[in-house]
N, C-alpha and C positions, 0 to 999 in steps of 0.2 A: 784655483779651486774656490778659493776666496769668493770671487765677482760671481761664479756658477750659483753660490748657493744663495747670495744674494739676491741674484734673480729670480729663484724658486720663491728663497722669501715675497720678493714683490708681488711676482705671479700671483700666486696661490691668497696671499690678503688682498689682490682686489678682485680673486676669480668669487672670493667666497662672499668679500665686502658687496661687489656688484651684483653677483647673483643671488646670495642671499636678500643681501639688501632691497632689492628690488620685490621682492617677497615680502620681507616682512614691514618696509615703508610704503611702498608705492601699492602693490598689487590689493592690501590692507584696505584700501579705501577705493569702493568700485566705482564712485563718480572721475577718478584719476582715468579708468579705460584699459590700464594693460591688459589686467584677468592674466591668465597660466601663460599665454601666448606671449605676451610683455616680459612676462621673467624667462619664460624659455629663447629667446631672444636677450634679454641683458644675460643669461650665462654663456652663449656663444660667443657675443661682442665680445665680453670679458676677454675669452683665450683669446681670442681671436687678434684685440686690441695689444695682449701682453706677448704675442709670439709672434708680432712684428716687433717690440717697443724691446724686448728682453731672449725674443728667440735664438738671435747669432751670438747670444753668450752662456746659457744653460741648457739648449736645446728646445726651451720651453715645456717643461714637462706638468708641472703645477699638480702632480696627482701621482702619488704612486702606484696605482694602478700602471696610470702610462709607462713610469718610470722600468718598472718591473716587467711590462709587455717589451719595452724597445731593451731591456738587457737579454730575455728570452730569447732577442730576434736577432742577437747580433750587433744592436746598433748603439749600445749602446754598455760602458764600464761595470761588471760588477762591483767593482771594490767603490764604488762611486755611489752603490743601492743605497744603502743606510743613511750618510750623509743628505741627502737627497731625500730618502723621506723625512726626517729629523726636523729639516728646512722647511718641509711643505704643511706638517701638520705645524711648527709653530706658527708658518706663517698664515694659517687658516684661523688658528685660535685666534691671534691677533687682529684680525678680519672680523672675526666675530666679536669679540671684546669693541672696536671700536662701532660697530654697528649698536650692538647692544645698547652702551655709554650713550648713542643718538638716540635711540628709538623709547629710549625708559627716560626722557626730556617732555613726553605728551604727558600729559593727565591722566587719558586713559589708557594708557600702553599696559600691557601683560604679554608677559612671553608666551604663554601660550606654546606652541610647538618651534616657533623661532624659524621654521624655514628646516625643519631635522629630518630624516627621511624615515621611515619605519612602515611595520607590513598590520597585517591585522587592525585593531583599535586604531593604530598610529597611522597606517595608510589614507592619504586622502579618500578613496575611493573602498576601503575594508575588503582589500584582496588579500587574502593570505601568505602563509609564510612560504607555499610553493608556487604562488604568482610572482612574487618579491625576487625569488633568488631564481628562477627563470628569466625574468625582465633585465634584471643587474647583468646575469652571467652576459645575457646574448647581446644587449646592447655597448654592453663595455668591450665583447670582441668584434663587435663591429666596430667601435670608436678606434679601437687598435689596426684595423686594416685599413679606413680611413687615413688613421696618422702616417703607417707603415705606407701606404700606396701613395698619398700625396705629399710624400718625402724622398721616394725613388728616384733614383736616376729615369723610371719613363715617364714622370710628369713633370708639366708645364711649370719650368721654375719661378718662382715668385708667389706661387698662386698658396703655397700648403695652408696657411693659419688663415684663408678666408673656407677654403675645403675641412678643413679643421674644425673653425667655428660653425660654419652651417652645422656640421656634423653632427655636432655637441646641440645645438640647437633642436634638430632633428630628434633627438635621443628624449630629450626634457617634455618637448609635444606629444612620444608616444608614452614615457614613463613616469607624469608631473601626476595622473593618477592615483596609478599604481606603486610606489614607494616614495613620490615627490620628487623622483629620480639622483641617484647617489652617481654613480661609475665612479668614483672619487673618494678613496678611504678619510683624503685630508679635509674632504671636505664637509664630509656627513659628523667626522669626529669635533670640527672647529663648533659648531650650532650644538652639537647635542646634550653638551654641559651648559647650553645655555635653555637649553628647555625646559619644559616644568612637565612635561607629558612621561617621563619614564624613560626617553631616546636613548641615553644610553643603556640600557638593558638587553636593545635591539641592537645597539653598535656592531655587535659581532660577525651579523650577517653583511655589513657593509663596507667591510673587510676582505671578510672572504669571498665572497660573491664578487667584486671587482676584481680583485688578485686572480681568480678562478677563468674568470672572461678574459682578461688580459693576457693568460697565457695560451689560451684557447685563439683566441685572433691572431697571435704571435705566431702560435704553432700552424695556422693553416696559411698564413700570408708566409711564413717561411717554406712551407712543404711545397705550397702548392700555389702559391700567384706571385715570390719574387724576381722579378724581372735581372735576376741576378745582379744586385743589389750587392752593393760595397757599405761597410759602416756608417753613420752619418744619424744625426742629430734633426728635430722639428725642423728645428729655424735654419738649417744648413743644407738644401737640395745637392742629392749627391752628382757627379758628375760623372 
């Protein structure tokens, strides 16, 4: 259990360090080129990178959300839930703390919103709070039948954490507007103490709203698309 939640630690500080990161260092400065597309893009690589690097020993989950989709589904220990978020959000803080430490090294650094997700004022794009938890719900049960389908015994094994990452990437291009895209309780909480905009007051919908979509993609890839489907884990294609 030990190495399991180790690996959540890792995950999750470099899902948050490189996808945030990539935000609030790189995307910061537009002569650099990424813009939204470059950070939506560094938080897929992230998973992507960490559930081949850490997948075949925690499942890779880096998100409670996921965590709590794949216990809905069967695939994965309740008595394990807790532990397993515990892991993901310190190891999100810790992501953001050393980001932070880097990024306040400029002159002109201000945190400013730090890469935090939020609806209204705080939305990049000032879509409201029923844009927000519409966006969240739906794309984080998509991100859950994504993981669930490309973990099954009917896909192409080997292939899940690059199906995964795209995925995730996917998600950031339609939602980097609209809430700056969360799906990730651990990871909207690790940025949002480091804000100066208010983020945490919004935290709550970033919670729920993943938790909410996660059981929802859970629930329809169990009811209705699992290929009957045995236990199993990200990083572990079942057989």
């Amino acid at each position: 259990m030990t190495k399991k939640l180790a690996a959540e630690f890792f995950g999750t500080f470099w899902l948050v360090f490189g996808g945030c990161g990539s935000a609030v260092l790189a995307a910061a400065f537009p002569q650099l080129g990424i813009g939204f597309v470059g950070v939506a893009f560094a938080f897929g690589l992230t998973v992507l990178t960490m559930a081949y690097a850490v997948g075949g020993i925690s499942g890779g989950h880096f998100n409670p959300a996921v965590s709590f989709g794949l216990a809905i589904a069967n695939r994965f220990e309740w008595r394990e839930l807790i532990p397993y978020w515990i892991v993901q959000v310190v190891g999100g803080l810790a992501g953001a703390a050393v980001l932070y430490v880097i990024a306040s090294g400029s002159p002109n650094f201000a945190p400013g919103g730090f890469a935090s997700n939020g609806y209204g004022d705080l939305s990049p794009g000032h879509y409201n709070l029923l844009s927000a938890l519409v966006a969240e719900v739906t794309l984080t049960a998509a991100f859950l039948i994504v993981i669930l389908g490309s973990t099954s015994k009917a896909a192409p094994p080997g292939f899940a954490p690059i199906a995964i990452g795209l995925g995730l990437t996917v998600i950031h291009l339609i939602s980097i507007p609209v809430t700056n895209t969360s799906v990730n309780p651990a990871r909207s909480t690790a940025v949002a103490f480091f804000a100066q905009t208010g983020a945490v007051n919004q935290l709550w919908l970033f919670w729920i709203a993943p938790l909410a979509g996660a059981a929802v993609g859970a629930a329809i890839w169990k009811l209705l698309l699992a290929p009957g489907s045995s236990p199993g884990l990200i990083g572990r294609e079942e057989r």
